[in-house]
N, C-alpha and C positions, 0 to 999 in steps of 0.2 A: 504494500500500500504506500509505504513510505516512497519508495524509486519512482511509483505512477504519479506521485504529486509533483516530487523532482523534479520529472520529465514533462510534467505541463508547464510548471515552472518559469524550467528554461526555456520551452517553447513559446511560451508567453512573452517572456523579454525578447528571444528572437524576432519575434512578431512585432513589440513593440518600438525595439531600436530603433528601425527611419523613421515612423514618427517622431522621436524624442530628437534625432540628427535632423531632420527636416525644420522640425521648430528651432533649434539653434543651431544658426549659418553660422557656416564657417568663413575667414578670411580667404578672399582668393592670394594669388605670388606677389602680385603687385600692391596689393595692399598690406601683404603682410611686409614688404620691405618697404613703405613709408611706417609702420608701427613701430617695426626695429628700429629708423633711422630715431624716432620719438624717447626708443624706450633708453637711448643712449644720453638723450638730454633728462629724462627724468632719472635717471641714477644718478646721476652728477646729484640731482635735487637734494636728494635721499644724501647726499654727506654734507651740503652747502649747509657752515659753521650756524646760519640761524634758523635753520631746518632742526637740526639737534638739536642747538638751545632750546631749539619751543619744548620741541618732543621731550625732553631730559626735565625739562623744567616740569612739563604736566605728568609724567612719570613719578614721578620725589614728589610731585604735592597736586593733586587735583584738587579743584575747589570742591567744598561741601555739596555744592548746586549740583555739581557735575556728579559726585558719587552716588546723590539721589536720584539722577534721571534717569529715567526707562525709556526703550523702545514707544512704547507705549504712550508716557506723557512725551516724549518729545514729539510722536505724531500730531496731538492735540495744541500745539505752539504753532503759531504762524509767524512766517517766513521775518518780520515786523518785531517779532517781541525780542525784548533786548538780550535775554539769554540766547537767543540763537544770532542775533546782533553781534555779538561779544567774537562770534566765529569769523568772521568774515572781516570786521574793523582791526583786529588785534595783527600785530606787524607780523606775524606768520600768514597771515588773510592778507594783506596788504600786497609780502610778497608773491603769493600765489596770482591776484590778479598781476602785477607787475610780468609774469611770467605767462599768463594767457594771451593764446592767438585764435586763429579761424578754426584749428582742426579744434580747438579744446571746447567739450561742452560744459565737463564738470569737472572739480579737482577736490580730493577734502587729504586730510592728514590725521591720522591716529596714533595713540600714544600706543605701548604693548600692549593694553586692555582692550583695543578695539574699539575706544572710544574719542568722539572728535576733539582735536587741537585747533584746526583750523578749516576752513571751507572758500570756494566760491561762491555756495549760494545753499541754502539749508539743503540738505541730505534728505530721503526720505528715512533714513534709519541713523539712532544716537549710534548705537554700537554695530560692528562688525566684527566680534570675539565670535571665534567658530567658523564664518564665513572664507572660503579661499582666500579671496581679491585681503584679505587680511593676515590672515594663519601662513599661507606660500609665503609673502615677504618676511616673515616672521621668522622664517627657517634661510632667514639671507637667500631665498631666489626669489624671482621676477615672474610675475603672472600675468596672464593673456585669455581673458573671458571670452566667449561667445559674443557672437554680433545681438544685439537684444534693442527694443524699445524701454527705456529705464524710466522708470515708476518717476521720477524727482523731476526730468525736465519733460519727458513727451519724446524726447530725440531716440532714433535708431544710431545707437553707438558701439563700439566694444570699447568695455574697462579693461584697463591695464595696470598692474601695481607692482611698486618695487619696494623695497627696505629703504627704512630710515638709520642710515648706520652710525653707529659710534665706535669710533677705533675701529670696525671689522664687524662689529658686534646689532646685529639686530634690534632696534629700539622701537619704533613704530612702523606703519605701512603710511607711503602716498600711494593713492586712488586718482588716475585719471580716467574719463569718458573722452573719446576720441569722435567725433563727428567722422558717422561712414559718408557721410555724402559727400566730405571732405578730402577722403581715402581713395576715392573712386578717380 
């Protein structure tokens, strides 16, 4: 009985694969060698001395506000309220815009918790603890999502995220959204 469930099992996932590969397009050649050319400028990001500053700073001491928020209340905040303000104004936010062009739709930065340091523009999620585009940087390698329509801005993009490093040492993730229409 056991081996018969097995075997539907796997038949099942068989079955369901090109769906699940159909719903998340892959990069074509050309586009994936504009992303690489991208993911050579966001690593640099990932050690530039006030990239770590921020990240190291919210590491050693997160604010109160910040250990209380959830996934949850921070969906219930709009884009406007000054905690989620705080992300985007503060000189880590500063220098992210300073750094955005046409391909970028979105960019945010996380401490090792998985939670935000700084943004372009609110996130639809506080944390990203457990998620890839978080946990891969985490372990000092660079990650490359699915092409997707992303919940926060509306755009069809693929995320890309690299380490925030110190000395060598994995501190938080940058998260970029890359505009495909931009790739193309």
């Amino acid at each position: 009985m056991r081996t018969l469930a097995l075997a539907v099992l796997a038949a099942a996932c068989t079955v369901m694969a090109p769906v699940r590969d159909a719903q998340a397009q892959t990069l074509s050649a050309a586009m994936k060698v504009k992303v690489d050319a991208k993911m050579t400028e966001f690593v640099a990001w990932g050690k530039d001395p006030l990239v770590v500053s921020a990240v190291k700073a919210h590491n050693a001491s997160p604010a109160p506000e910040m250990l209380a928020m959830t996934n949850e209340k921070w969906a219930s905040l709009t884009k406007l309220d000054p905690f989620v303000r705080s992300f985007d104004k503060n000189p880590l936010g500063q220098y992210l815009k300073s750094k955005k062009d046409d391909i970028i739709a979105e960019c945010f930065v996380s401490g090792a918790d998985g939670t935000k340091v700084a943004f372009l523009a609110k996130t639809t999620n506080w944390s990203h603890r457990g998620k890839d585009k978080h946990m891969v940087p985490m372990s000092g390698k660079t990650w490359i999502g699915p092409i997707e329509v992303d919940e926060s801005d509306g755009h069809q993009q693929v995320q890309v995220a690299v380490p925030v490093l110190d000395a060598g040492k994995p501190i938080g993730s940058i998260v970029v959204g890359l505009k495909v229409s931009q790739l193309k």
